[in-house]
DRENDRENNU-539602 format. One record per atom (N, C-alpha, C): residue in three letters; atom name; x, y, z. Coordinates in steps of 0.2 Angstrom, whole numbers, plus 2048, in hexadecimal, padded with zeros to 3 digits. Atoms other than C-alpha are relative to their C-alpha. Layout:
% DRENDRENNU-539602
ala;CA;X;Y;Z
...
This chain:
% DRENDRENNU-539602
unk;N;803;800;807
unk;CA;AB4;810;445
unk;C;7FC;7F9;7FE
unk;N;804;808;802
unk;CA;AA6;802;440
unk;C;7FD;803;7F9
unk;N;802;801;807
unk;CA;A9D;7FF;430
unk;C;7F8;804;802
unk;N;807;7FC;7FC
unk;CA;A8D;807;43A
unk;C;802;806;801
unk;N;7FF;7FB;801
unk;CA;A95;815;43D
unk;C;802;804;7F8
unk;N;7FF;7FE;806
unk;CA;A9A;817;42B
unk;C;7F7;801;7FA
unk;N;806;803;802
unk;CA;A88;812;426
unk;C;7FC;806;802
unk;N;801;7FB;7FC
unk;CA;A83;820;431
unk;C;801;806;7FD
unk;N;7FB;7F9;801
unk;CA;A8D;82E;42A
unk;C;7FF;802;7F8
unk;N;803;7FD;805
unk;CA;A88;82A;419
unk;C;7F7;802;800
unk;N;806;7FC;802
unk;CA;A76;82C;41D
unk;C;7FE;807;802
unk;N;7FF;7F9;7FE
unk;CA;A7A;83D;423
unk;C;803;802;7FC
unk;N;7FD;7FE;806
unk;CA;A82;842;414
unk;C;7F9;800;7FA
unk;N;806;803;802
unk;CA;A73;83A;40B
unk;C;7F9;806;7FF
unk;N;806;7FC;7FD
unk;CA;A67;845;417
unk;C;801;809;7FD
unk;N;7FE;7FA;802
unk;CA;A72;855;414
unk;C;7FF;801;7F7
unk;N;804;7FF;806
unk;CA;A70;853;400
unk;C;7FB;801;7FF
unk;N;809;7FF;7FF
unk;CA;A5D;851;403
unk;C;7FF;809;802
unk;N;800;7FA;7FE
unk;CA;A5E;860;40D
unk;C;801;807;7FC
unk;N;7FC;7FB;803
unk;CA;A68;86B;405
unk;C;801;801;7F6
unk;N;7FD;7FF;80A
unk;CA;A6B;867;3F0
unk;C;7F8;7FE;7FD
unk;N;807;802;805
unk;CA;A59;862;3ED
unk;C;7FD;805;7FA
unk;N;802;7FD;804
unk;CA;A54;872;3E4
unk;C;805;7FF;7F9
unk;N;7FA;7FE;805
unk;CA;A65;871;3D9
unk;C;7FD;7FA;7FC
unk;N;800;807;802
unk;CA;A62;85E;3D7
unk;C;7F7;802;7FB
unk;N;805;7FE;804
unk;CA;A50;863;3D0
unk;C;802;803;7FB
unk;N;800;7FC;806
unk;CA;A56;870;3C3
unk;C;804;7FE;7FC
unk;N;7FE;802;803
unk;CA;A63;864;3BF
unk;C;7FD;7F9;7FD
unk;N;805;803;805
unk;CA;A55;858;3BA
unk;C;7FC;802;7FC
unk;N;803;7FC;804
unk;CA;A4C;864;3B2
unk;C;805;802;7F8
unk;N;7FC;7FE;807
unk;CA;A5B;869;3A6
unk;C;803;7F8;7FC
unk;N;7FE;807;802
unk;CA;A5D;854;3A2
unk;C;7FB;801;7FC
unk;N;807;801;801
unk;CA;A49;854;39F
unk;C;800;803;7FA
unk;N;801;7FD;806
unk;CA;A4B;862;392
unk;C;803;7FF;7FB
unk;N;7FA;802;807
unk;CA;A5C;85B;389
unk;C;7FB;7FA;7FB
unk;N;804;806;801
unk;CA;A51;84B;388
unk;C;7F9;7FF;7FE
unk;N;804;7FF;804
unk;CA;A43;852;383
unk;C;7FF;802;7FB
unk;N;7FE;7FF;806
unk;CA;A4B;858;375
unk;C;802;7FE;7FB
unk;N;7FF;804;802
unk;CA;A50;84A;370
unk;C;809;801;7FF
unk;N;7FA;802;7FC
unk;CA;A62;84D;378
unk;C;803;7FB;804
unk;N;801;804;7FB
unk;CA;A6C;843;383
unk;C;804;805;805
unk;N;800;7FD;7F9
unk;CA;A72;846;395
unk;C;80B;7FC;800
unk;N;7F9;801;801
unk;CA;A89;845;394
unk;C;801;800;807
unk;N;7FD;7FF;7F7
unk;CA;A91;840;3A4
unk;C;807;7FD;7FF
unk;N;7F8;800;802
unk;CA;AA4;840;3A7
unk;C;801;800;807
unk;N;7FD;7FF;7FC
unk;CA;AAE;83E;3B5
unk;C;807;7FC;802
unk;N;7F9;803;801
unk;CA;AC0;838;3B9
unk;C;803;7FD;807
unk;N;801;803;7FA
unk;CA;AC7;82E;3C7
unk;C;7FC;7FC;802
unk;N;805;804;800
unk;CA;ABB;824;3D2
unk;C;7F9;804;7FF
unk;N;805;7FE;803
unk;CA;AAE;831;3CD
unk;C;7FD;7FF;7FB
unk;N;801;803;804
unk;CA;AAF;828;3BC
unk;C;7F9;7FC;802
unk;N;804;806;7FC
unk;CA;AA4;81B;3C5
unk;C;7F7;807;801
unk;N;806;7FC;801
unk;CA;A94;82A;3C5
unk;C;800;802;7FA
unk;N;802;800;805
unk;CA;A95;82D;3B5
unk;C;7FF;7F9;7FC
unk;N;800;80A;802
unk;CA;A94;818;3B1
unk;C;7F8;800;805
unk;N;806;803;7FD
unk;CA;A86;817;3BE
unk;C;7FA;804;7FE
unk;N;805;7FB;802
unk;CA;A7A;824;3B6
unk;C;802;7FB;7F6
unk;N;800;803;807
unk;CA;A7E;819;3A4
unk;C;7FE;7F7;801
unk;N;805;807;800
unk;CA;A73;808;39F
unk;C;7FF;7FC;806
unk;N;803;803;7FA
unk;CA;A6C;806;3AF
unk;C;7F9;7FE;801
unk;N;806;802;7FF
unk;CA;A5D;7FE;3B2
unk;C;7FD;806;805
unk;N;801;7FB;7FB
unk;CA;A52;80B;3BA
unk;C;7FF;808;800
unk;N;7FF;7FC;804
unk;CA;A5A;816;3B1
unk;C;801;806;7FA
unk;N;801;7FE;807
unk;CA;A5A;822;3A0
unk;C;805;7FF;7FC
unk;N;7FB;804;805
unk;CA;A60;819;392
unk;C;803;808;7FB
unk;N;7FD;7FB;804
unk;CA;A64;82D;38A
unk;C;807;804;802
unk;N;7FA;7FD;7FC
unk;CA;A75;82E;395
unk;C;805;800;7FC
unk;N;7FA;801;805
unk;CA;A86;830;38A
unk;C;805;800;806
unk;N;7FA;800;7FC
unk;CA;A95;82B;397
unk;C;806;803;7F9
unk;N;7FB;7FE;804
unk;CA;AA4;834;391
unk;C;806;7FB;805
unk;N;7FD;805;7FC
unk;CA;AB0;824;399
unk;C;807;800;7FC
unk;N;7FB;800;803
unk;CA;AC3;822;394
unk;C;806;7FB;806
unk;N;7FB;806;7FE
unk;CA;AD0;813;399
unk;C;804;804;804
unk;N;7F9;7FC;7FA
unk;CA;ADD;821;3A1
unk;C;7FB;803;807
unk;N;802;7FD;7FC
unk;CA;ACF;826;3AB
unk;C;7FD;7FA;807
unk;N;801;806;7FC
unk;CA;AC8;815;3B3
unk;C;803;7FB;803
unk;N;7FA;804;7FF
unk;CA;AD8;80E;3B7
unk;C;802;7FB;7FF
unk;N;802;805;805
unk;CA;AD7;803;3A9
unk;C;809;801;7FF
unk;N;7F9;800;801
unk;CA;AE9;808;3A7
unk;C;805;803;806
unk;N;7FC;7FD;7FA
unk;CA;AEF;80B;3B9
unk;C;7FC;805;802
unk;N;803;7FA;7FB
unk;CA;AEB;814;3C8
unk;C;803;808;801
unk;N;7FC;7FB;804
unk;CA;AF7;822;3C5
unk;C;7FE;803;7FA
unk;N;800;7FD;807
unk;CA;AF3;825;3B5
unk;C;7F9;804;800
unk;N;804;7FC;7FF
unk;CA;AE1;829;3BA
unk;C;801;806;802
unk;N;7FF;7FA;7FE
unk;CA;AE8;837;3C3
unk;C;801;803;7FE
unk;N;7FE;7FA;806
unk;CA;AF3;83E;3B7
unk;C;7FB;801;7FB
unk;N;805;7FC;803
unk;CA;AE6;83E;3AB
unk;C;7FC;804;802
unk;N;807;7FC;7FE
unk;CA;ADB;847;3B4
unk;C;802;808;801
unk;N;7FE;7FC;7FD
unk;CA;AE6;853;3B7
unk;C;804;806;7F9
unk;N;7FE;7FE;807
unk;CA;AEC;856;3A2
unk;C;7FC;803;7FD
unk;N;804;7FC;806
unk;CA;AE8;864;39A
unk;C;7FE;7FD;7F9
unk;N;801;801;806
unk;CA;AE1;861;389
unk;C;7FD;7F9;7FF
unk;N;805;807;800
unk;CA;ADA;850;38D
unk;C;7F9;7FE;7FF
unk;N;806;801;801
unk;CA;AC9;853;38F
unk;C;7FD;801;7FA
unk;N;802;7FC;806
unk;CA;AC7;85D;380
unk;C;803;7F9;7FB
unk;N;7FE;804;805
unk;CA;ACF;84E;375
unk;C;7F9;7FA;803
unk;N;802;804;7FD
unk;CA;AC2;843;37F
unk;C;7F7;803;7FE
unk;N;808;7FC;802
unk;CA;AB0;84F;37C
unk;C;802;7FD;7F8
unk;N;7FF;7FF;806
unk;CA;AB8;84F;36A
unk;C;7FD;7F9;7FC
unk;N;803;804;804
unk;CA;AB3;83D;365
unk;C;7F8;7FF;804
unk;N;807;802;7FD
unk;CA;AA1;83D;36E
unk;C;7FD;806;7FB
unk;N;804;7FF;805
unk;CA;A93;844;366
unk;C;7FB;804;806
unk;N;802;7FB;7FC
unk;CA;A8F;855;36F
unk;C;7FE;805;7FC
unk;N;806;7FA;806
unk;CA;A81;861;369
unk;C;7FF;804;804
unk;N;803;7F8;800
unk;CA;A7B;872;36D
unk;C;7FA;7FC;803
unk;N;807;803;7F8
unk;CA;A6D;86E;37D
unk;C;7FF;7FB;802
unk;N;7FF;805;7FC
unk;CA;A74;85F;382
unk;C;801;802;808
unk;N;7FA;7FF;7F9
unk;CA;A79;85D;395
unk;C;805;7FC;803
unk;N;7F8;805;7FD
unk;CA;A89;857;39E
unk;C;7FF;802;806
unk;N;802;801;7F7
unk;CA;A87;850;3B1
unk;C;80A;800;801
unk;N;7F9;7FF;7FE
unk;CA;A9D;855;3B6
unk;C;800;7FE;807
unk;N;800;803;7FA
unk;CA;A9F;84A;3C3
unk;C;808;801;806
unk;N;7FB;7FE;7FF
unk;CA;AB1;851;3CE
unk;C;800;801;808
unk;N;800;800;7F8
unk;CA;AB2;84E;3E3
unk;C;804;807;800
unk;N;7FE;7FA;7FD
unk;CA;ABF;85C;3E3
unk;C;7FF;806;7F9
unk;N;801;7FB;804
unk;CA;ABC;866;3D3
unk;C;805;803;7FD
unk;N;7FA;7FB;803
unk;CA;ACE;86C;3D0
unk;C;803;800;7FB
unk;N;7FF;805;804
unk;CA;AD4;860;3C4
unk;C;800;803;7F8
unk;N;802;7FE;808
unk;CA;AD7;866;3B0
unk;C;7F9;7FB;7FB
unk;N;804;802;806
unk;CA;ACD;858;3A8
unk;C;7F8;802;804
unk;N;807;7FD;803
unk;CA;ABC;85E;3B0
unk;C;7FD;806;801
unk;N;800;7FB;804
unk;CA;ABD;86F;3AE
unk;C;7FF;801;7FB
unk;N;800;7FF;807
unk;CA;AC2;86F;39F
unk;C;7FC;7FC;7F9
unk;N;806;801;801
unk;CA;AB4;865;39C
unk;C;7FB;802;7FD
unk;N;804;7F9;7FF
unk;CA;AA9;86F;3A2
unk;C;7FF;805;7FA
unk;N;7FE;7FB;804
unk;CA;AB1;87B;397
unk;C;7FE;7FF;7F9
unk;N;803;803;808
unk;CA;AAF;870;386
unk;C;7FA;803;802
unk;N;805;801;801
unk;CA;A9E;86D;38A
unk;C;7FC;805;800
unk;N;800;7F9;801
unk;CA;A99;880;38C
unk;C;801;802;7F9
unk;N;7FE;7FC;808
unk;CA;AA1;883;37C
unk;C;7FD;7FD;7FA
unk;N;807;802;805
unk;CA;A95;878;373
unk;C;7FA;802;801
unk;N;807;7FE;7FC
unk;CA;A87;880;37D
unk;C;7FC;7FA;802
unk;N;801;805;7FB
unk;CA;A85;871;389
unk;C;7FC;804;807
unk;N;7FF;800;7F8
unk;CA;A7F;874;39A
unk;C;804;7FC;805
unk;N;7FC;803;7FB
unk;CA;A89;86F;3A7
unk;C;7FD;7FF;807
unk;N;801;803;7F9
unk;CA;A85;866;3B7
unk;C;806;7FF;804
unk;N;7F7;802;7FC
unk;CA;A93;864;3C4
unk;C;7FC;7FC;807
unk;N;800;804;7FB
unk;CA;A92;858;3D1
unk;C;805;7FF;805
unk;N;7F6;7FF;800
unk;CA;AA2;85C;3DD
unk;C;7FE;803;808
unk;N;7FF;7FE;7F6
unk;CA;AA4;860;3F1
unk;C;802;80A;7FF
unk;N;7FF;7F6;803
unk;CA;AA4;875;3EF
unk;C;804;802;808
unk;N;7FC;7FB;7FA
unk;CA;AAB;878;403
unk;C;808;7FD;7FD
unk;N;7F6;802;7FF
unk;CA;ABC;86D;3FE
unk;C;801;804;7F9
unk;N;7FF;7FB;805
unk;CA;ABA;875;3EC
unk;C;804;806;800
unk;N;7FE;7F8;7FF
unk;CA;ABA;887;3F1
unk;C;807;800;804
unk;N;7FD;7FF;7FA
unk;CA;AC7;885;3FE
unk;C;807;7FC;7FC
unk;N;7FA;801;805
unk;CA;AD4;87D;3EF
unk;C;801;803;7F9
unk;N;7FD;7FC;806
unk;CA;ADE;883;3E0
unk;C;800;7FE;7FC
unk;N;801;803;807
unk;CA;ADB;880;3D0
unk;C;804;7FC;7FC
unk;N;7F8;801;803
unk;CA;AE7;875;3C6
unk;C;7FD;801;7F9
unk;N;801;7FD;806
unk;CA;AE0;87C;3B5
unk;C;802;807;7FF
unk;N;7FA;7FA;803
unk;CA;AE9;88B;3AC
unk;C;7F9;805;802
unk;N;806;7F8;800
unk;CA;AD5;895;3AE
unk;C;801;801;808
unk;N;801;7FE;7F7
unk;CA;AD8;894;3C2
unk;C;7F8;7FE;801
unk;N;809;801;7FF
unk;CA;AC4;88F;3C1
unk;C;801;7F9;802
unk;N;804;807;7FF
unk;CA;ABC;880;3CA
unk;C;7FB;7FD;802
unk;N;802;802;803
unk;CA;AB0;875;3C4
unk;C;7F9;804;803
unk;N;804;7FC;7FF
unk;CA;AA2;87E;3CF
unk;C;800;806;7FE
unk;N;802;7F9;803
unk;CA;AA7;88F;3C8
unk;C;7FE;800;7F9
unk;N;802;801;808
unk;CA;AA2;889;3B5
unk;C;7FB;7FB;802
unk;N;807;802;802
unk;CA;A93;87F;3B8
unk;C;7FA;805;800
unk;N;804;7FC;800
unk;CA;A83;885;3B4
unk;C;7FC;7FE;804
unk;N;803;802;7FB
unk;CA;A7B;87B;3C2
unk;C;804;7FA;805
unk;N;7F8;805;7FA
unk;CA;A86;874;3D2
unk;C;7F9;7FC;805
unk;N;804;802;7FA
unk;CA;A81;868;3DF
unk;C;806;7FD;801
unk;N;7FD;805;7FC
unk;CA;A8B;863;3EC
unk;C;800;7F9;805
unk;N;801;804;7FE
unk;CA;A8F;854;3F2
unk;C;7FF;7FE;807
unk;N;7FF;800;7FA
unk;CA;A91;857;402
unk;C;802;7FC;807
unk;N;7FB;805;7FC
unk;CA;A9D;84C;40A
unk;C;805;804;803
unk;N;7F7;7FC;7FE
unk;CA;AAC;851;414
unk;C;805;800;7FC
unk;N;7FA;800;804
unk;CA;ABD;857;40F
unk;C;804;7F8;7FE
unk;N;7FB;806;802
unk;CA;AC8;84A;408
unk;C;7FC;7F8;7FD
unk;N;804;806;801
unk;CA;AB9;83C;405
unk;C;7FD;7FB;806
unk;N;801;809;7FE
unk;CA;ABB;82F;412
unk;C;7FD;806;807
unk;N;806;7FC;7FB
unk;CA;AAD;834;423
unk;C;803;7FE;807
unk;N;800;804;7F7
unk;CA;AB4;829;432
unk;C;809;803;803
unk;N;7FA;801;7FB
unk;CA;AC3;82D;43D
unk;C;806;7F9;800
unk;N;7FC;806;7FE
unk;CA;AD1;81F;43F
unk;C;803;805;806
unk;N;7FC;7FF;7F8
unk;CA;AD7;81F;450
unk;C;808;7FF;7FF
unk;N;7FA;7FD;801
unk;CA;AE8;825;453
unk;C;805;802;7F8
unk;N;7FE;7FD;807
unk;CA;AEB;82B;442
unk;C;7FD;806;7FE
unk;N;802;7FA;803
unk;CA;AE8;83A;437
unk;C;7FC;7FE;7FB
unk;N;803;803;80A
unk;CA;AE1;830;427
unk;C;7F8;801;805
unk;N;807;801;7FE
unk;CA;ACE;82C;428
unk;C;7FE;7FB;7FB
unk;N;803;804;804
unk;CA;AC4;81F;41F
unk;C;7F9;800;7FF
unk;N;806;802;801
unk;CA;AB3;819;417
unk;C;7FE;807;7FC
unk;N;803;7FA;808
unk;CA;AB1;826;404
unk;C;7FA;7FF;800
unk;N;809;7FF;800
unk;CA;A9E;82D;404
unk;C;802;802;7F7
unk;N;804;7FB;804
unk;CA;AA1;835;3F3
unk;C;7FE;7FE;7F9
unk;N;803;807;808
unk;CA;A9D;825;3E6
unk;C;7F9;801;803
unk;N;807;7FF;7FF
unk;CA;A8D;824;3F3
unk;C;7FC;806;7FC
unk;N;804;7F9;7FE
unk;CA;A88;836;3F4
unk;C;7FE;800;7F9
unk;N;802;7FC;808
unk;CA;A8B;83A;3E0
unk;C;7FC;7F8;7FC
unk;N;806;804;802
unk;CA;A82;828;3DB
unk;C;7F9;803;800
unk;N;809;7FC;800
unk;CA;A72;82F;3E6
unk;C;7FF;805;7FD
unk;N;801;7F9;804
unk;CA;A76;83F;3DD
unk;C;7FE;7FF;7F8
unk;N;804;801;805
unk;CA;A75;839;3CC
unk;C;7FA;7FD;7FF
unk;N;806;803;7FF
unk;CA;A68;82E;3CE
unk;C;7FB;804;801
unk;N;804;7FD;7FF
unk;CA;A5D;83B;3D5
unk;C;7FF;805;7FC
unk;N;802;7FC;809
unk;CA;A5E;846;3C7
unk;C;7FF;7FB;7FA
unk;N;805;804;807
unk;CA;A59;83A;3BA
unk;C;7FA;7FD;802
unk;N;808;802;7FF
unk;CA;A4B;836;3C5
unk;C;7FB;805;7FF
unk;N;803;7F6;801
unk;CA;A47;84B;3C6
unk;C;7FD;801;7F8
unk;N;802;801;808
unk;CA;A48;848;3B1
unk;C;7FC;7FC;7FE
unk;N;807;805;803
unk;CA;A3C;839;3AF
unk;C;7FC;803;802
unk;N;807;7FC;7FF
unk;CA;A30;844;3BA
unk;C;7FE;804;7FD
unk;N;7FE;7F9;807
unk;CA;A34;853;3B0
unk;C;7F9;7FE;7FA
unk;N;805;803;806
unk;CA;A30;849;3A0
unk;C;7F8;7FD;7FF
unk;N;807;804;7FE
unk;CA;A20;83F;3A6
unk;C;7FB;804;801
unk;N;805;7FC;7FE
unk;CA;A16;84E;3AE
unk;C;801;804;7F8
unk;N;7FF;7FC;808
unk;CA;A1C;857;39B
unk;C;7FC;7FA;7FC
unk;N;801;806;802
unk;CA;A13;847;395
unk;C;805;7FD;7F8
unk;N;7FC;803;806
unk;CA;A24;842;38C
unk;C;804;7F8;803
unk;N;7FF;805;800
unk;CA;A2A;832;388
unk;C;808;800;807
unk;N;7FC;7FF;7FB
unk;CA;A35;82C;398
unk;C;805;7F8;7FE
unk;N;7FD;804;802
unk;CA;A43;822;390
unk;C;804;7FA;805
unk;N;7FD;805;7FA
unk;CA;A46;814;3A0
unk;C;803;7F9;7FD
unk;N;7FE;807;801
unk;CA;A51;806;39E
unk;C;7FE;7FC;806
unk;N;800;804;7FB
unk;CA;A4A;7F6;3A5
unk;C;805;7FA;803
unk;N;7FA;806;7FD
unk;CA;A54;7E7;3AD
unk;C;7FF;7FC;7FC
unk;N;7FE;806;802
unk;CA;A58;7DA;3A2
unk;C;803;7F9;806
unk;N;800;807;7FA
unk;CA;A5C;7CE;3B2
unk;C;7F9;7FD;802
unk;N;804;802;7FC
unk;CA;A4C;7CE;3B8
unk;C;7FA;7FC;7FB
unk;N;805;807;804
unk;CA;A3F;7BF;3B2
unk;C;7FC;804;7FB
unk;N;804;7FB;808
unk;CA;A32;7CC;3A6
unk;C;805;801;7FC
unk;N;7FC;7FA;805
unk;CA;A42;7D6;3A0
unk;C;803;7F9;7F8
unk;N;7FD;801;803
unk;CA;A4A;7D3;390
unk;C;804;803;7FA
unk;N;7FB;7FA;803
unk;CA;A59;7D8;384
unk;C;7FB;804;7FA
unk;N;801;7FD;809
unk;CA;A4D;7DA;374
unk;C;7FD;808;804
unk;N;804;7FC;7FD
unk;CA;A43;7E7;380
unk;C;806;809;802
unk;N;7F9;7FA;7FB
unk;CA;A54;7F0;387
unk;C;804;803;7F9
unk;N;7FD;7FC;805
unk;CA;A5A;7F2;374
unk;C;7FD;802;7FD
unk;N;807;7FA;802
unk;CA;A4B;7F9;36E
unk;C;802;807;802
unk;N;7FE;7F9;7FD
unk;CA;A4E;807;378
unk;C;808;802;7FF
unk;N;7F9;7FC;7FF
unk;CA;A60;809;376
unk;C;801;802;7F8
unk;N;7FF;7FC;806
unk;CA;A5D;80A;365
unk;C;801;805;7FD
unk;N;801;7FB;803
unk;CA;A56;819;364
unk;C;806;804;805
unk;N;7FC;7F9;7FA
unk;CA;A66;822;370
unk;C;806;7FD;7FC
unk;N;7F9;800;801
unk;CA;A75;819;368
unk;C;803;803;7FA
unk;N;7FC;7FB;805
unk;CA;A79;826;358
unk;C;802;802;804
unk;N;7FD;7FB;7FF
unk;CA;A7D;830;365
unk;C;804;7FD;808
unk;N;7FE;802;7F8
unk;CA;A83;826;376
unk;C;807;7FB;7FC
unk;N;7F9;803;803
unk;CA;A96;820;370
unk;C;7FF;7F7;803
unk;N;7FE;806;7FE
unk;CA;A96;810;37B
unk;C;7F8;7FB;7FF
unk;N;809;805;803
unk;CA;A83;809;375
unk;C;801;7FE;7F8
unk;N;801;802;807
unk;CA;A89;808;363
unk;C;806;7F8;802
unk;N;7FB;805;803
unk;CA;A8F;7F8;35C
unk;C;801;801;7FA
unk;N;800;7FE;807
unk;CA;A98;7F5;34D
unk;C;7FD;7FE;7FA
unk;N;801;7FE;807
unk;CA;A8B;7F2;345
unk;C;7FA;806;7FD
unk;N;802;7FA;800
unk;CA;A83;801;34A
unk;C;803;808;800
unk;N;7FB;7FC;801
unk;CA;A91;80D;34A
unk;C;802;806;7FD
């Protein structure tokens, strides 16, 4: 097992997303484009280290400043690593977590989940449906299908989305063999669902552009032209409705 071999495995992973979730990945930037052209934003959630794709699709340079992460302390293991898990795994969590963000009727939610089985993104899913949300699910569907639900509906997060793309990594995350052992090493499913978000907010700026609508990019503030006054202009216009853009004395 080398760092070339692992470098390898995820461009194949990479190539197979190319491959195979391109059209999903398009209709999933097409349903961003219309949220956004309606003057919606674009909700992403996820629990565990999937928490990390919904964080990388918000205030990214590059990026659309119209994302609303739905992020929470017990999920980022801001309070233990443990604890992430149980959360994830608690009924009635998520629904206490939608309930202070600011979700409307033709918004959409990107539900970020490697194995899908988990109560909080389901029941996600499930909130976000019940606001008339569209749901996007980002989630490995052969390890999916092939596991048990731990939510009371028996449903997992592919059989409630209204548009799946798989991330298409092996079972369990990690690509490479360790010799004489059973484990294995080197996790694709931060890469894979990174290139996966990202590529649907690029499918939505295109969207918006050829619609000739405004394409709300955040630029770098690091780089020698950029500057803040330019970066809160634009977060302006998104932070009523993006919980972590307001400050107090926006609020």
């Amino acid at each position: 097992m080398t760092a070339a071999q692992y470098l390898s495995a995820l461009r194949d992973i990479l190539a197979r997303i190319e491959r195979e979730q391109s059209e999903a990945i398009h209709k999933a930037g097409e349903a961003v484009a219309e949220t956004i052209g309606k003057g919606g934003v674009a909700h992403t959630f996820g629990s565990g280290h999937s928490h990390m794709i919904a964080e990388e699709a918000f205030f990214r340079a590059g990026g659309l400043a119209a994302v609303n992460p739905i992020l929470d302390s017990r999920f980022v293991f801001l309070e233990g690593a443990m604890e992430s898990t149980w959360a994830e795994r608690e009924t009635g969590y998520a629904k206490r977590l939608v309930e202070r963000e600011d979700v409307r009727a033709g918004d959409v939610a990107i539900i970020v989940s490697n194995s899908g089985r988990n109560a909080a993104p389901i029941e996600m899913a499930q909130e976000m449906h019940a606001r008339g949300v569209t749901v996007i699910a980002i989630t490995n569907v052969k390890q999916s299908s092939q596991s048990t639900s731990r939510h009371a509906s028996g449903k997992r997060l592919f059989e409630l989305a209204d548009i799946v793309i798989d991330n298409c990594i092996p079972e369990g995350d990690a690509v490479l063999p360790v010799p004489n052992s059973e484990q294995r090493i080197g996790p694709s499913s931060t890469v894979a669902g990174a290139a996966i978000v990202n590529a649907i907010m690029i499918e939505a700026a295109s969207t918006l552009q050829e619609a000739g609508l405004a394409v709300p990019l955040l630029p770098s503030v690091n780089v020698q032209s950029g500057s803040d006054e330019s970066v809160e202009a634009l977060l302006e216009r998104w932070a009523p409705r993006v919980r972590l853009l307001r400050t107090p004395k926006n609020s």
